[in-house]
PyMOL CGO cylinders between C-alpha atoms (Angstrom):
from pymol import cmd
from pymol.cgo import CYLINDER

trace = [
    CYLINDER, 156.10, 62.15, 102.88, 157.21, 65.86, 103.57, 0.3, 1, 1, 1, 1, 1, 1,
    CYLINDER, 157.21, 65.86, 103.57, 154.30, 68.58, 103.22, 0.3, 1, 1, 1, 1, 1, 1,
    CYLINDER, 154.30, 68.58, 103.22, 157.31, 71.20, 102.49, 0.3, 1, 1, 1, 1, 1, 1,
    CYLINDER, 157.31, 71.20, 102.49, 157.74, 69.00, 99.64, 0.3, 1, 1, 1, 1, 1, 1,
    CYLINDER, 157.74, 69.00, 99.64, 154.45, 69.87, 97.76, 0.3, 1, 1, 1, 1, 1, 1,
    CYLINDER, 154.45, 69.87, 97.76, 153.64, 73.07, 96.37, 0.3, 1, 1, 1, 1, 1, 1,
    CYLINDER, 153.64, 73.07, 96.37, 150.42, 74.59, 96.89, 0.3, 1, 1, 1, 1, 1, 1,
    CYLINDER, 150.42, 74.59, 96.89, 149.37, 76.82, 94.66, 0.3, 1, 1, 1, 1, 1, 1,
    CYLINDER, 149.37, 76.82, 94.66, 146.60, 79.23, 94.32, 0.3, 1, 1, 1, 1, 1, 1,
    CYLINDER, 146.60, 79.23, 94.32, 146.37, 80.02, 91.00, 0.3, 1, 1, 1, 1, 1, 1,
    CYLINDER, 146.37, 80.02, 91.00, 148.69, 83.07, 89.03, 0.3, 1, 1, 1, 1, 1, 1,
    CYLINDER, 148.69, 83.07, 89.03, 151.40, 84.77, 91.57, 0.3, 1, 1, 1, 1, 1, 1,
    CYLINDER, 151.40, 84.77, 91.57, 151.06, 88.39, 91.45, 0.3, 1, 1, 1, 1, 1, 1,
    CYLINDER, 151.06, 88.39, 91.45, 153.91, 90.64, 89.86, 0.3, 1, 1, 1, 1, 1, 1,
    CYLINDER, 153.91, 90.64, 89.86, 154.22, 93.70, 92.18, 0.3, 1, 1, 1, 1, 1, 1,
    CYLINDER, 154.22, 93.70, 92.18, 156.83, 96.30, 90.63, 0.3, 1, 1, 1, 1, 1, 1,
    CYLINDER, 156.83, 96.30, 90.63, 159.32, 97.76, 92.84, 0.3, 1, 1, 1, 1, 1, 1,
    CYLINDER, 159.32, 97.76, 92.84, 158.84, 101.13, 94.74, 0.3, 1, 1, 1, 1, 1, 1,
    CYLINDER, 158.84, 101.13, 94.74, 160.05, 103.83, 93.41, 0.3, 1, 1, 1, 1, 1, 1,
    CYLINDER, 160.05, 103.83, 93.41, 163.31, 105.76, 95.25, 0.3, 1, 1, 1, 1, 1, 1,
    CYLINDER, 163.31, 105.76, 95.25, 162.22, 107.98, 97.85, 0.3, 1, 1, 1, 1, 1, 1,
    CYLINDER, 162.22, 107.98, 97.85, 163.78, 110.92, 96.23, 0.3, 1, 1, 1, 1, 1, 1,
    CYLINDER, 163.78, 110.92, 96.23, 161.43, 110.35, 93.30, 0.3, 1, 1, 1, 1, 1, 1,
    CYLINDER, 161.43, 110.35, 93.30, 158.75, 110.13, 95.36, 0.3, 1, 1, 1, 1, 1, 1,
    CYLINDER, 158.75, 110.13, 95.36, 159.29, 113.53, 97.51, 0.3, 1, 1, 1, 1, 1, 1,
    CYLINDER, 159.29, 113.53, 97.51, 159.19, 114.66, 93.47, 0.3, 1, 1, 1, 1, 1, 1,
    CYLINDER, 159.19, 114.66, 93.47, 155.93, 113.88, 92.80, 0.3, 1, 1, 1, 1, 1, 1,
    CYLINDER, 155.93, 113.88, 92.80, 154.41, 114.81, 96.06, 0.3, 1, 1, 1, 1, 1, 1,
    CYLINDER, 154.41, 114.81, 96.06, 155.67, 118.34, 95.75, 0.3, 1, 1, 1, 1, 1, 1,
    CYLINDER, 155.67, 118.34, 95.75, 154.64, 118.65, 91.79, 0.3, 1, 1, 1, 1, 1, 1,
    CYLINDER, 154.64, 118.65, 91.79, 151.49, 117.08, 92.99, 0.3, 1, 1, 1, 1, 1, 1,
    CYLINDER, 151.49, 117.08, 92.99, 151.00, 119.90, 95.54, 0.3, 1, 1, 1, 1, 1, 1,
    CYLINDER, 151.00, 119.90, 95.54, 151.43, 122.79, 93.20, 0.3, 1, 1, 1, 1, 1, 1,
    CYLINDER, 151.43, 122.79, 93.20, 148.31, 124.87, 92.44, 0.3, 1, 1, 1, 1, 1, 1,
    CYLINDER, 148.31, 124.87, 92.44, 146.53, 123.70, 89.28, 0.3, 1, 1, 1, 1, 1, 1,
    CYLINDER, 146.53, 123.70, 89.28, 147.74, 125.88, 86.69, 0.3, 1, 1, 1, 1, 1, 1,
    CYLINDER, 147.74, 125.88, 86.69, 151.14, 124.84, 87.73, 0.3, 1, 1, 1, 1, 1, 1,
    CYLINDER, 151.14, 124.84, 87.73, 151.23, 121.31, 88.39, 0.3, 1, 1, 1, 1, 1, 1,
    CYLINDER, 151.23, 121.31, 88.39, 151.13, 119.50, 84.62, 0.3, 1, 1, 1, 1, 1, 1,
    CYLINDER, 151.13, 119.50, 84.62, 154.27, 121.41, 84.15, 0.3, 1, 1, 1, 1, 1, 1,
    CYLINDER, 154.27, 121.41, 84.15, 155.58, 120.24, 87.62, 0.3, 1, 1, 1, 1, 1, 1,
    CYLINDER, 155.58, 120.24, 87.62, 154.93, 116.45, 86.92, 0.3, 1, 1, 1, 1, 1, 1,
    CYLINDER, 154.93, 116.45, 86.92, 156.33, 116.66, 83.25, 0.3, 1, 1, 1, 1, 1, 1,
    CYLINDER, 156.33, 116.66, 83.25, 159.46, 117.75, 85.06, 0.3, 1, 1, 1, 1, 1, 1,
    CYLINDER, 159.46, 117.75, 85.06, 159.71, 115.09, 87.03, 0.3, 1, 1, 1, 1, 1, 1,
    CYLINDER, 159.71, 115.09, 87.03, 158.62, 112.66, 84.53, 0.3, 1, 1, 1, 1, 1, 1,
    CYLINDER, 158.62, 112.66, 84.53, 161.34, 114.27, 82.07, 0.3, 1, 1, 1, 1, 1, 1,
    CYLINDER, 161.34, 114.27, 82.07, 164.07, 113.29, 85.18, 0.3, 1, 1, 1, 1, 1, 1,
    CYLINDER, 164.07, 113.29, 85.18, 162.89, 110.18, 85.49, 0.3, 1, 1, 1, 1, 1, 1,
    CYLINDER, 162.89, 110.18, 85.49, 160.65, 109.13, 82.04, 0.3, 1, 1, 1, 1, 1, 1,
    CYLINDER, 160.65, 109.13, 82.04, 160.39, 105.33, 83.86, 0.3, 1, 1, 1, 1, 1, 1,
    CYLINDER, 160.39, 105.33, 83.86, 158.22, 106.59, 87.03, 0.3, 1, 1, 1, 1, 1, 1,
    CYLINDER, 158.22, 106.59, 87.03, 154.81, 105.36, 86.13, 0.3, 1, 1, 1, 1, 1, 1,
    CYLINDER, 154.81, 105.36, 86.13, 153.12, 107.35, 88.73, 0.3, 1, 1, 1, 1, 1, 1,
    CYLINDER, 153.12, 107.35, 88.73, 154.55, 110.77, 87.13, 0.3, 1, 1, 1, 1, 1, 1,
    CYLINDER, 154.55, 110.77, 87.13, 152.99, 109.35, 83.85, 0.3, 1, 1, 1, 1, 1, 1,
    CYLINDER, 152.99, 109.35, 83.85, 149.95, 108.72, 85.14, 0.3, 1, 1, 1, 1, 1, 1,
    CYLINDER, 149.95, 108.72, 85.14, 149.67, 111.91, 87.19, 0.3, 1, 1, 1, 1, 1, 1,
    CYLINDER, 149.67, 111.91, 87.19, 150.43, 113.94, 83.90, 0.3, 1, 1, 1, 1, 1, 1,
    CYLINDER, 150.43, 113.94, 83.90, 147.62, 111.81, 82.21, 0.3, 1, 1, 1, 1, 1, 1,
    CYLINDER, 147.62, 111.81, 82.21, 145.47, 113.13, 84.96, 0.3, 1, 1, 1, 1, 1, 1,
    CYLINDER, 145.47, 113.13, 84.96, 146.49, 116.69, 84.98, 0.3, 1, 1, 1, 1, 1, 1,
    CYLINDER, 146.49, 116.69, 84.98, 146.36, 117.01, 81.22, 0.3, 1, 1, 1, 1, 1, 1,
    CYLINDER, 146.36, 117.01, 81.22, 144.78, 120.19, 79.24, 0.3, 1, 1, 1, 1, 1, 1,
    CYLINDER, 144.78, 120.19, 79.24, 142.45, 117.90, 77.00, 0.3, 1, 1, 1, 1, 1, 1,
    CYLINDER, 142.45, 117.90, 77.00, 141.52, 114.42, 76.12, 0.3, 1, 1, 1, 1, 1, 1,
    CYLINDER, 141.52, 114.42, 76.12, 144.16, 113.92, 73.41, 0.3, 1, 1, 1, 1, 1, 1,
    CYLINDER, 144.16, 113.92, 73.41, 146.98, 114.92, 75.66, 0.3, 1, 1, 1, 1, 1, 1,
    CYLINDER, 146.98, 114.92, 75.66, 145.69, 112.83, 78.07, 0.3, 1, 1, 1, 1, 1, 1,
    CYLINDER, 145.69, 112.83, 78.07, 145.49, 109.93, 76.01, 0.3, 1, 1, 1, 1, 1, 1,
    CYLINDER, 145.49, 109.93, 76.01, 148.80, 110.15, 74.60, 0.3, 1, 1, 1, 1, 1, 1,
    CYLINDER, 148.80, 110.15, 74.60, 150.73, 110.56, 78.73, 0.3, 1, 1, 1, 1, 1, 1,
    CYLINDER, 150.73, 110.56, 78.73, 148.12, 107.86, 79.47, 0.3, 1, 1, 1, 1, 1, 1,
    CYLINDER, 148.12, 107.86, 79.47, 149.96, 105.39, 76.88, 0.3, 1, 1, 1, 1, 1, 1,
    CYLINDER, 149.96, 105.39, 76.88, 153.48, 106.52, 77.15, 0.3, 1, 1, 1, 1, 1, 1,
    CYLINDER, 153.48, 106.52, 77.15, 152.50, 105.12, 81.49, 0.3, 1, 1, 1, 1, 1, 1,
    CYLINDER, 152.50, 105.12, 81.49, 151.19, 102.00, 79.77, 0.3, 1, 1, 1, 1, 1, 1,
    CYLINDER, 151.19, 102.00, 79.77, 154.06, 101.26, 77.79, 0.3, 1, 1, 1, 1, 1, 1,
    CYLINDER, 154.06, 101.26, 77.79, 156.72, 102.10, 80.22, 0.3, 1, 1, 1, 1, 1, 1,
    CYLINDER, 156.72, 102.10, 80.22, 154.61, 99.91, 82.91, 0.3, 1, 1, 1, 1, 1, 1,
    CYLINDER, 154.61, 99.91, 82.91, 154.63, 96.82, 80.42, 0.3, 1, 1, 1, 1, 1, 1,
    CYLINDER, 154.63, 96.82, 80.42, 158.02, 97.26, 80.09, 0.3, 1, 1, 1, 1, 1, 1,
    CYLINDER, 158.02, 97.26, 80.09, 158.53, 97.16, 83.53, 0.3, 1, 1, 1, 1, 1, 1,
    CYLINDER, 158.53, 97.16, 83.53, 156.49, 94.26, 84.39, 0.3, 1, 1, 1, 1, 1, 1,
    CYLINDER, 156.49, 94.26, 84.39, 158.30, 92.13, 81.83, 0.3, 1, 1, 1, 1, 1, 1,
    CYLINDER, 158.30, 92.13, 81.83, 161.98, 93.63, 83.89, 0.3, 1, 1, 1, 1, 1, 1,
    CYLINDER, 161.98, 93.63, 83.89, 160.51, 92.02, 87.08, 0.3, 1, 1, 1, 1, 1, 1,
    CYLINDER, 160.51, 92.02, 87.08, 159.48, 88.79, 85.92, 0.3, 1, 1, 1, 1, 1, 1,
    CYLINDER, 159.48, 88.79, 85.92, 155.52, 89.03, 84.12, 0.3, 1, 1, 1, 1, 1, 1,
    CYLINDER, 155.52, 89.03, 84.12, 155.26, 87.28, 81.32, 0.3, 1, 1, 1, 1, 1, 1,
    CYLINDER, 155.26, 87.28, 81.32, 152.09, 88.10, 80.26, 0.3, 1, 1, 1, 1, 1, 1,
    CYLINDER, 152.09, 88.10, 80.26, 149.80, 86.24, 82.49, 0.3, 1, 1, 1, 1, 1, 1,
    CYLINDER, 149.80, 86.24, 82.49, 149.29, 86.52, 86.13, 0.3, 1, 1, 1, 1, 1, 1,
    CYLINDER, 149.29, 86.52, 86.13, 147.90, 89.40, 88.64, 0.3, 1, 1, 1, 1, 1, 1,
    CYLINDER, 147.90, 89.40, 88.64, 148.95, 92.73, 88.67, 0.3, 1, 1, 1, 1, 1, 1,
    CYLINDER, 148.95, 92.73, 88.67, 146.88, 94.21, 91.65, 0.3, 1, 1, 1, 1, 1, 1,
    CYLINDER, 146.88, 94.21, 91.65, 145.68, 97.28, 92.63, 0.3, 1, 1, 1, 1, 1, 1,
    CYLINDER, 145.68, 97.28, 92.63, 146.35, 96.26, 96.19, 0.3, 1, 1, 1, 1, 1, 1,
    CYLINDER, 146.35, 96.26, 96.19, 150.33, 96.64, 95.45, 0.3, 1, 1, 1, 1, 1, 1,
    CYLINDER, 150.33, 96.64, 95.45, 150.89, 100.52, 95.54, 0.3, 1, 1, 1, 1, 1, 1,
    CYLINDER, 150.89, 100.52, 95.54, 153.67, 100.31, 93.52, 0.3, 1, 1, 1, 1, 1, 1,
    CYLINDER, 153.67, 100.31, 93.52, 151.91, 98.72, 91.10, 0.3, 1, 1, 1, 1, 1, 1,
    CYLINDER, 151.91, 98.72, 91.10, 149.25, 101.85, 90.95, 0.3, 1, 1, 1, 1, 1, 1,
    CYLINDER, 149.25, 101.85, 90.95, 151.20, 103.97, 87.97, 0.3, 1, 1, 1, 1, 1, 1,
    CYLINDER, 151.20, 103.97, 87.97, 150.80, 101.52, 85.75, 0.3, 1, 1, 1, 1, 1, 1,
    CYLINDER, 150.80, 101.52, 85.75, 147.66, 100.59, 86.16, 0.3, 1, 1, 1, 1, 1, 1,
    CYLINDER, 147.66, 100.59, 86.16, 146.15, 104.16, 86.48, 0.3, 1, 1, 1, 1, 1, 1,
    CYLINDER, 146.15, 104.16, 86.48, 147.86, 104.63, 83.28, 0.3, 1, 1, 1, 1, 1, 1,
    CYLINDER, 147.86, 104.63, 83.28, 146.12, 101.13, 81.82, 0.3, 1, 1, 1, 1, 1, 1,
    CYLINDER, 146.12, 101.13, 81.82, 142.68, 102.80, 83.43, 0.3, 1, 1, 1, 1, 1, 1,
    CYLINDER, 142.68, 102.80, 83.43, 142.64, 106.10, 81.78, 0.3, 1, 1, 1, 1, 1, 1,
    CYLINDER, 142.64, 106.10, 81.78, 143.79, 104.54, 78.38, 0.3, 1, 1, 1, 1, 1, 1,
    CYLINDER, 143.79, 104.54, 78.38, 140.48, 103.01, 78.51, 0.3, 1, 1, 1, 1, 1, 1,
    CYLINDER, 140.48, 103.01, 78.51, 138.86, 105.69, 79.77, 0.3, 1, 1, 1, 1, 1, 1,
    CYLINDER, 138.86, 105.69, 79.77, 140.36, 107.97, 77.26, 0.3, 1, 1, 1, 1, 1, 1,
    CYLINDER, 140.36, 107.97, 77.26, 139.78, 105.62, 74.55, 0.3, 1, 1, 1, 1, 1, 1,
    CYLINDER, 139.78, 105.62, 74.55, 136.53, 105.60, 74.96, 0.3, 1, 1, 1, 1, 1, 1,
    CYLINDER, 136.53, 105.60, 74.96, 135.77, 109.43, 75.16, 0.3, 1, 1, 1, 1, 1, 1,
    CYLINDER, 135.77, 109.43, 75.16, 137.91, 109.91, 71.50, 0.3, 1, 1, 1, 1, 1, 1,
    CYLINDER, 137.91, 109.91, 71.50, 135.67, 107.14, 69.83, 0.3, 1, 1, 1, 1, 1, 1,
    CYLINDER, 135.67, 107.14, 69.83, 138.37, 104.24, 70.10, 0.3, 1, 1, 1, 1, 1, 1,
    CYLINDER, 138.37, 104.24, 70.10, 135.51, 101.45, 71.68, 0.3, 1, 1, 1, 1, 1, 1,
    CYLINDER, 135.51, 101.45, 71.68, 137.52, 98.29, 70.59, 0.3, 1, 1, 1, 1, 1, 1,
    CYLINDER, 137.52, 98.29, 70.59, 141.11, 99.96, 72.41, 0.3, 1, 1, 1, 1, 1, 1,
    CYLINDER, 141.11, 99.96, 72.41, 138.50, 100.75, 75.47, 0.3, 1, 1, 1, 1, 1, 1,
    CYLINDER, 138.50, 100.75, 75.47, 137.26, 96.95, 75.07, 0.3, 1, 1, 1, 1, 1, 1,
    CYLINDER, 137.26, 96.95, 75.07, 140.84, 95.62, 75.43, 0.3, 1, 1, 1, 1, 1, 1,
    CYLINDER, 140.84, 95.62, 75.43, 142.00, 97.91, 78.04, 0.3, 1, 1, 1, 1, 1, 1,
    CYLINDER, 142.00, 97.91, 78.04, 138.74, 97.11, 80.55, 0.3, 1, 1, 1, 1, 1, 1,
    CYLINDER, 138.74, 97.11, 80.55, 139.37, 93.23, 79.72, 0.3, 1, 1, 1, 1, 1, 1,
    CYLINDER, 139.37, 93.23, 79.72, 143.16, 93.77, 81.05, 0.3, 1, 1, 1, 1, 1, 1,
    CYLINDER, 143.16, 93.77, 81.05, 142.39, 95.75, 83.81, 0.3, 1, 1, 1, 1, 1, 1,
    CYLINDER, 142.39, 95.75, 83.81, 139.95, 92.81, 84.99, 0.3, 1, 1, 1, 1, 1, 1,
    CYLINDER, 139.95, 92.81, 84.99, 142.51, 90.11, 84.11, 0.3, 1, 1, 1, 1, 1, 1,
    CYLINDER, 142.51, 90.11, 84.11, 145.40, 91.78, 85.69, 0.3, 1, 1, 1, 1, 1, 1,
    CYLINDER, 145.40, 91.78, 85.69, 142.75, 92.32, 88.78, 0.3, 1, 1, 1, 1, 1, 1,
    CYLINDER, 142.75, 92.32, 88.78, 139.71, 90.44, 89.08, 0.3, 1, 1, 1, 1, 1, 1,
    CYLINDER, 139.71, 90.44, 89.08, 138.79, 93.03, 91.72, 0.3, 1, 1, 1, 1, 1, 1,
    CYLINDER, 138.79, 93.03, 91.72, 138.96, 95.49, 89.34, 0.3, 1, 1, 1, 1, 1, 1,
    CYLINDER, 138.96, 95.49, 89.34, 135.96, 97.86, 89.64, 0.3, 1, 1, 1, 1, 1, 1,
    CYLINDER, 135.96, 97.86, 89.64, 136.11, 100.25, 86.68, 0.3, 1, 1, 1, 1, 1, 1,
    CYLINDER, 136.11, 100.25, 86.68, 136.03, 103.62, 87.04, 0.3, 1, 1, 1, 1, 1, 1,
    CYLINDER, 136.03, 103.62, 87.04, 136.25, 107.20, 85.45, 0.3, 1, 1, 1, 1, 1, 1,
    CYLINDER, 136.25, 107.20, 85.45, 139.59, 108.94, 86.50, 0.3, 1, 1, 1, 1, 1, 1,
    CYLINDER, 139.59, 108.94, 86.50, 138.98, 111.56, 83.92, 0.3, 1, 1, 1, 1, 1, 1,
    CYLINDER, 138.98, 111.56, 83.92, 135.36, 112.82, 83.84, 0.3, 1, 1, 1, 1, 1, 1,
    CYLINDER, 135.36, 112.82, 83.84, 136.75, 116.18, 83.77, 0.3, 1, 1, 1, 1, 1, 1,
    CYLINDER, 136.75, 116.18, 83.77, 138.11, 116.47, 80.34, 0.3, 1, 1, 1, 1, 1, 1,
    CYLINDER, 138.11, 116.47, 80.34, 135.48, 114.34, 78.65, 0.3, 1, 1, 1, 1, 1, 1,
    CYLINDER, 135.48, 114.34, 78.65, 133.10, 116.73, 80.24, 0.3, 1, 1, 1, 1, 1, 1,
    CYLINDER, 133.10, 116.73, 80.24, 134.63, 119.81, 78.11, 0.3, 1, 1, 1, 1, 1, 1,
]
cmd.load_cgo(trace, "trace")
């Protein structure tokens, strides 16, 4: 019998999205550089250019003036991410690691959803989102991205 013949597996292959162009990532470096009071505007500009870059989404989630802004660039990442994951082949089960960078926009955005959730009240949304984070990544260590604007 051939061994190429029989396939191994190891349980759920991982889905790792594509990089982003460099040009889009020059983008966000340089909005990401600007001083504070100028950088949310900086990374809605290059999210408005390109409204499918997860990382921009999840930078403006991170950058944002309050929790509810937050919140709302947090889910507009997690949408666009899901929609991207189903585009290169997920189909709702199997990893999604935080060891992939490209995979990182999404799942920052998926992180401060539950984050965010949790500071406005929303415990079940939090619930849901902290059970996908450790389903999509068993390694998955939790985490408070924005401490800042729950702390205002």
């Amino acid at each position: 019998m051939d061994d190429a013949a029989i396939g191994i597996t190891r349980g759920p292959a991982d889905t790792v999205l594509p990089p982003a162009p460099d040009d889009w990532q020059v983008a966000l470096a340089a909005a990401e550089a600007e001083p504070p009071e100028r950088r949310r505007g900086a990374l809605a500009a290059v999210a408005g250019r390109h409204p499918t870059y997860l990382e921009a989404w999840a930078g403006l989630s991170e950058s944002a003036r309050d929790p509810v802004e937050a919140y709302a660039y947090a889910r507009v990442g997690y949408h666009r991410g899901l929609d991207a994951l189903r585009a290169n082949g997920w189909r709702g089960t199997g990893y999604v690691r935080f060891a992939h960078p490209s995979n990182l926009g999404f799942l920052r955005s998926l992180q401060a959803l539950a984050h965010l959730a949790r500071a406005l009240g929303e415990t079940d949304e939090a619930e849901r989102c902290e059970l996908f984070l450790r389903q999509l990544d068993p390694t998955w260590r939790g985490g408070e991205p924005h401490t800042s604007l729950t702390d205002r």
